[in-house]
PAZA-338860 format. One line per field, with one value per residue: x, y, z of N, C-alpha, C, CB in turn; residue number from 1; residue in one letter. Coordinates in pm, whole numbers, plus 50000, padded with zeros to 5 digits. Glycine has a CB too. Layout:
nxx = X_...;
nyy = Y_...;
nzz = Z_...;
caxx = X_...;
cayy = Y_...;
cazz = Z_...;
cxx = X_...;
cyy = Y_...;
czz = Z_...;
cbxx = X_...;
cbyy = Y_...;
cbzz = Z_...;
i = NUM_...;
aa = a_...;
***
This chain:
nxx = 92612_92931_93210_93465_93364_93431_93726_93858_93762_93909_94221_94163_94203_94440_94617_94590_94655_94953_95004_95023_95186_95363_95426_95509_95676_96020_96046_95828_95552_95701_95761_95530_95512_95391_95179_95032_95089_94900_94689_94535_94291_94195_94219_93986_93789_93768_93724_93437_93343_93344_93205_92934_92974_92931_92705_92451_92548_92490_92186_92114_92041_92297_92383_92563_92814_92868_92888_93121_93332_93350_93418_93634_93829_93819_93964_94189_94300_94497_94755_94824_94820_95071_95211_95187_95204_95014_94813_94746_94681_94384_94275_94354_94108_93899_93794_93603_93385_93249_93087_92808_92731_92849_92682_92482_92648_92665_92682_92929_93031_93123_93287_93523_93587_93690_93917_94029_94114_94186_94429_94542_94612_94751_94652_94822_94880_94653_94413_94194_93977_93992_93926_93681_93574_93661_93541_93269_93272_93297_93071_92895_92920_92864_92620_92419;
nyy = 65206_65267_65426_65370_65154_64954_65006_64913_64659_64590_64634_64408_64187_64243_64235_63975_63862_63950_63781_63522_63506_63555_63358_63110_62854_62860_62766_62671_62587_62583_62444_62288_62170_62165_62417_62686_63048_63188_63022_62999_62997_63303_63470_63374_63405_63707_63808_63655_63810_64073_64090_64043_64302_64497_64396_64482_64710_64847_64802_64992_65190_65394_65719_65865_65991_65850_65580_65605_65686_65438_65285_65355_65345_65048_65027_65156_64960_64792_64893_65058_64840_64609_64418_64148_63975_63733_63851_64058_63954_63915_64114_64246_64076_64078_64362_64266_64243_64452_64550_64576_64776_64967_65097_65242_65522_65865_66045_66278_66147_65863_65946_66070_65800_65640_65800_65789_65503_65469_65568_65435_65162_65087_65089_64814_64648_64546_64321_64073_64124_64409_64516_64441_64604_64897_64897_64882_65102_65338_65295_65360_65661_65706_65685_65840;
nzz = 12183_12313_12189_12326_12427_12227_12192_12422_12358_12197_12260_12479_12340_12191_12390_12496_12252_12237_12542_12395_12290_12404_12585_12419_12293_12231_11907_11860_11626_11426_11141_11159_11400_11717_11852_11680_11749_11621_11617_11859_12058_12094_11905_11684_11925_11958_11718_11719_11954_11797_11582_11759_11886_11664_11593_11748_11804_11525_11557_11772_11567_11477_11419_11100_11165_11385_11283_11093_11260_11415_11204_11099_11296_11332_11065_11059_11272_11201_11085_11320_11556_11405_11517_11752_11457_11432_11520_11345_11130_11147_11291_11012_10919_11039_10952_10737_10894_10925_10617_10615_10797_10646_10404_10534_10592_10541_10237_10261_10492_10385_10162_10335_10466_10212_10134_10370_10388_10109_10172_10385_10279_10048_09681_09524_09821_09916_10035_09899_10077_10168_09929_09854_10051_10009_09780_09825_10024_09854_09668_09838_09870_09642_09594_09754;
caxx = 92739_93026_93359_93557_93417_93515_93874_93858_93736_94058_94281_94171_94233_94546_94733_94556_94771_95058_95066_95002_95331_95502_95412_95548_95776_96098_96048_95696_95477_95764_95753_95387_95486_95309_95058_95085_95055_94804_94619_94504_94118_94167_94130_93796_93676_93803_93614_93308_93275_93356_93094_92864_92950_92914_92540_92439_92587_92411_92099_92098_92103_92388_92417_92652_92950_92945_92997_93231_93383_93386_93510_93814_93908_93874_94041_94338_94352_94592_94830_94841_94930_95125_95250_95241_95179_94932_94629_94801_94590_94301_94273_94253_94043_93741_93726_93476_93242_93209_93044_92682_92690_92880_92540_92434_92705_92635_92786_93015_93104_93195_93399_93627_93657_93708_93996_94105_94093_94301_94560_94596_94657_94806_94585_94915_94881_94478_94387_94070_93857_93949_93903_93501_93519_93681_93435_93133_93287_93305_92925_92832_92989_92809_92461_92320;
cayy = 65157_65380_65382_65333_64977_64879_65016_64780_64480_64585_64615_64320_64145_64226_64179_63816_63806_63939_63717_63425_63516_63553_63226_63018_62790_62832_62664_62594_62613_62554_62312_62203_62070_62227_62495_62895_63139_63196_62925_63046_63075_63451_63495_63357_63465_63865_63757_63686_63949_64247_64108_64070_64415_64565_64401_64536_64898_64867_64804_65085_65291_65522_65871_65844_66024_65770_65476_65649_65661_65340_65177_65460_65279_64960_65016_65175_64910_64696_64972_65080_64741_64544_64310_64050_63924_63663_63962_64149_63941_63875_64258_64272_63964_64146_64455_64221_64254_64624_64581_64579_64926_65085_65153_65383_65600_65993_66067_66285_66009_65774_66006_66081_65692_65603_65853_65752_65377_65440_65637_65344_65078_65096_64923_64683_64556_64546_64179_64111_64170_64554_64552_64508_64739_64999_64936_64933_65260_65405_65285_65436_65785_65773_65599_65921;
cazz = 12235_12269_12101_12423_12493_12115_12214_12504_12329_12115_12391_12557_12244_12168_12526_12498_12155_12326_12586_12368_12180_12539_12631_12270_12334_12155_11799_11855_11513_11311_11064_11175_11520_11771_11812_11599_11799_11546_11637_11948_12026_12160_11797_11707_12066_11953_11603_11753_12043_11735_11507_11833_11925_11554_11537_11886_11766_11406_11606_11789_11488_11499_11276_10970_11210_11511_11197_11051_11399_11446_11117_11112_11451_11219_10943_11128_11386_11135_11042_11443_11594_11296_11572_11667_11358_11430_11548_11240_10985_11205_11230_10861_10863_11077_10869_10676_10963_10868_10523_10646_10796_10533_10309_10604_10592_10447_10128_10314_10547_10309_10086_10393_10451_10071_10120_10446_10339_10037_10207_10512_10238_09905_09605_09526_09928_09912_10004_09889_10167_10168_09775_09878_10143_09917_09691_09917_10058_09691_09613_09944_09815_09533_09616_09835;
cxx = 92845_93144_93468_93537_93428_93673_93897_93839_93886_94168_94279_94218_94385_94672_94712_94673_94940_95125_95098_95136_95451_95553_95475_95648_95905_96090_95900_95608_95523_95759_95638_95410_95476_95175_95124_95062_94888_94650_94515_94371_94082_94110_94023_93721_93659_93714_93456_93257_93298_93220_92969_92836_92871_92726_92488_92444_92504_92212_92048_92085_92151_92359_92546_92796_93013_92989_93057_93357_93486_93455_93613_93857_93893_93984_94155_94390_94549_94745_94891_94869_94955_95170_95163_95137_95056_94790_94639_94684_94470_94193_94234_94159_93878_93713_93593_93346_93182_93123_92873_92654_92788_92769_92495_92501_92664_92703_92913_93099_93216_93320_93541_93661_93721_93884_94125_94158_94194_94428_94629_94641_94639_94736_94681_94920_94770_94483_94224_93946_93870_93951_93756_93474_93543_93539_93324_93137_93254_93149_92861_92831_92900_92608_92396_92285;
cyy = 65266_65336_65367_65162_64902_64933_64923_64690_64486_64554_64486_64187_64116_64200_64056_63755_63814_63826_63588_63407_63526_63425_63098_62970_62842_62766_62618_62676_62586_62433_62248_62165_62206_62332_62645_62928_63204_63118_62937_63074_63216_63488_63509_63406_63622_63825_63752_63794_64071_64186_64105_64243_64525_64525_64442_64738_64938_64865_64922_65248_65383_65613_65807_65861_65914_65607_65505_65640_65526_65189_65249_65371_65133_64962_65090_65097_64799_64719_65017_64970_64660_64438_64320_63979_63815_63742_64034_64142_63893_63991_64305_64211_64048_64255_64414_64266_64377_64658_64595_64705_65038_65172_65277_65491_65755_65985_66128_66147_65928_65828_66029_65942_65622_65736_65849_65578_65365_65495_65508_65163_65074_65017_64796_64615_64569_64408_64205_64146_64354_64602_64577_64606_64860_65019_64949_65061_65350_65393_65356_65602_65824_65744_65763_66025;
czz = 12214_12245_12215_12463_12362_12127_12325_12463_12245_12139_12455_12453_12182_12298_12552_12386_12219_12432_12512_12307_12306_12575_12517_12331_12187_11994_11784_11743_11393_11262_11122_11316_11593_11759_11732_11704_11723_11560_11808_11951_12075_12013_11725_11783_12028_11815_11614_11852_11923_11664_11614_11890_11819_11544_11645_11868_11664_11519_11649_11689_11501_11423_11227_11056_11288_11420_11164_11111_11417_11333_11066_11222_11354_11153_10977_11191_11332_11107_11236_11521_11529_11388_11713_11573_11365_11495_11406_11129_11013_11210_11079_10845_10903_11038_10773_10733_10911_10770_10580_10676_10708_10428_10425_10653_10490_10362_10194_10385_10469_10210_10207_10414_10367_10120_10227_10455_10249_10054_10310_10415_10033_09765_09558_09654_09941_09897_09950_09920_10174_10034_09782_09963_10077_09823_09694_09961_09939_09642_09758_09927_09737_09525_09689_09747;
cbxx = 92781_93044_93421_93533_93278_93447_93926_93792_93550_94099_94225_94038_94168_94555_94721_94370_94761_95030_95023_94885_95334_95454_95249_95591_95721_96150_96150_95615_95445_95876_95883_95359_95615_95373_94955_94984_95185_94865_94735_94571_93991_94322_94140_93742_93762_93998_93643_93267_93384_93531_93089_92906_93075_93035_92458_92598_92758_92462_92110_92165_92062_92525_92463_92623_92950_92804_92992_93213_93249_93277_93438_93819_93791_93811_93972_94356_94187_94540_94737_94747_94924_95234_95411_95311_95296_94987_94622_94958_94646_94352_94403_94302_94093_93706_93831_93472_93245_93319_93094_92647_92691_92972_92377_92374_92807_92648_92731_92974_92996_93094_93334_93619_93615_93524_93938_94045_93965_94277_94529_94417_94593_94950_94505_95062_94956_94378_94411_94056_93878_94036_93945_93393_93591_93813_93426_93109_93440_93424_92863_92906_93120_92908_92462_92375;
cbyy = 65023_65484_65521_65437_64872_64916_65164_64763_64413_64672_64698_64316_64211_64327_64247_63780_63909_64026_63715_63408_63699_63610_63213_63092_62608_62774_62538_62589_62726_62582_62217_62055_61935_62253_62531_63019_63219_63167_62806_63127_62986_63561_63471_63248_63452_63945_63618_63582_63998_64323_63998_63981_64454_64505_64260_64454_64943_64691_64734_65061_65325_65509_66090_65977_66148_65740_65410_65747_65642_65329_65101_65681_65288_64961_65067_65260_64794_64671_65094_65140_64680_64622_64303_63951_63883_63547_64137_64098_63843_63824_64302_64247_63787_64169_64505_64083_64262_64698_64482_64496_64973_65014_64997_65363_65527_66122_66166_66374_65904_65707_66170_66164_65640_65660_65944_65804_65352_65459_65811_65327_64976_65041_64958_64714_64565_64637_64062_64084_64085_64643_64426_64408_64759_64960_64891_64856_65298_65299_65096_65397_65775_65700_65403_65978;
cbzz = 12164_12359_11974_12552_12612_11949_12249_12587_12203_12078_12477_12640_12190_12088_12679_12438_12004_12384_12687_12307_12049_12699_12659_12109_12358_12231_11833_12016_11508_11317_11074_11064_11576_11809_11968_11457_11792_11446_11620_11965_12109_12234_11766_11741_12264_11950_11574_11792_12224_11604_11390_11911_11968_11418_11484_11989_11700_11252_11670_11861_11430_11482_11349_10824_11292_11685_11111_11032_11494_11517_10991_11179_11665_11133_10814_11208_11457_11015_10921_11484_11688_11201_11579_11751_11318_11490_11724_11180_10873_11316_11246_10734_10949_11208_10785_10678_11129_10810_10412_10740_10954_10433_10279_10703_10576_10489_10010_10378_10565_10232_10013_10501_10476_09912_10097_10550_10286_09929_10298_10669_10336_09921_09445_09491_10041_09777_10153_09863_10346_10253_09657_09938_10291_09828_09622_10048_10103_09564_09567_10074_09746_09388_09774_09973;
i = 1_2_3_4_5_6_7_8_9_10_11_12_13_14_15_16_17_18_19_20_21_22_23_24_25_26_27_28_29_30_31_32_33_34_35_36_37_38_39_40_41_42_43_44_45_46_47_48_49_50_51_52_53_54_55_56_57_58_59_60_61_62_63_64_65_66_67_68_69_70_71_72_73_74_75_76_77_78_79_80_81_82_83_84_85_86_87_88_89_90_91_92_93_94_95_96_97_98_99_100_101_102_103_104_105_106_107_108_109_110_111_112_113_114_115_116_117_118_119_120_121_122_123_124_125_126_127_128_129_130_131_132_133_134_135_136_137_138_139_140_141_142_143_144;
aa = x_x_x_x_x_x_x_x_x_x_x_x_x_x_x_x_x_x_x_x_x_x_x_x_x_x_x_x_x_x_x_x_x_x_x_x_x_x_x_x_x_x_x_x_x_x_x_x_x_x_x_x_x_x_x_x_x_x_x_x_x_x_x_x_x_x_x_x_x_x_x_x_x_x_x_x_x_x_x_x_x_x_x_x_x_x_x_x_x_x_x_x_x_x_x_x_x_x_x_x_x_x_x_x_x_x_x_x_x_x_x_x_x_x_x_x_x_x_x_x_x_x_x_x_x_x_x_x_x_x_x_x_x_x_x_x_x_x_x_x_x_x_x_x;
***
């Protein structure tokens, strides 16, 4: 799979969030009445087509560079579109998918993600899903 049609599923992803935030009514989510923006099944649907795409890509077994590749375009995506806010933490949420092909990353590899990882989020704003990826990255570093 190539890294242009996971920038498209990204893309198509986030102009779905976009519009979904165009479309809000005035006041709608607040205080419980109505729907989030958040709430939206583009979410889940962008949820399941990345982890569909990610086991489809792992399949094919890649080399160490083209994962590397492709969970840098991850783990930036959160920091690169911060709004709107409701893909924001959805974005962080599917970095999870990622942990599976982190073990087949080169030592190199992983040392530049462990470094690009802790530069794109601070350990005081580290939720806990990129506390295991850090630390899967970091045992990947040191495992080869």
């Amino acid at each position: 799979m190539r890294i242009d049609s996971l920038q498209a599923l990204y893309d198509g992803y986030l102009k779905d969030a976009i519009q979904v935030e165009k479309n809000r009514k005035p006041g709608e989510g607040i205080f419980g009445i109505g729907k989030r923006p958040s709430d939206d099944p583009c979410h889940d649907r962008f949820a399941a087509n990345l982890k569909e795409w990610l086991e489809a890509f792992g399949e094919e077994k890649p080399e160490s560079a083209e994962i590397r590749e492709v969970l840098s375009l991850i783990y930036r995506a959160p920091k690169k579109y911060p709004d709107p806010k409701s893909s924001f933490w959805m974005l962080i949420a599917v970095q999870s998918l990622t942990l599976g092909l982190i073990p087949r990353l080169s030592e190199s590899d992983a040392r530049a993600l462990v470094g690009e990882f802790a530069g794109l989020y601070k350990r005081w704003e580290r939720l806990p899903v990129q506390k295991q990826i850090l630390d899967a990255l970091i045992r990947a570093e040191k495992q080869k």
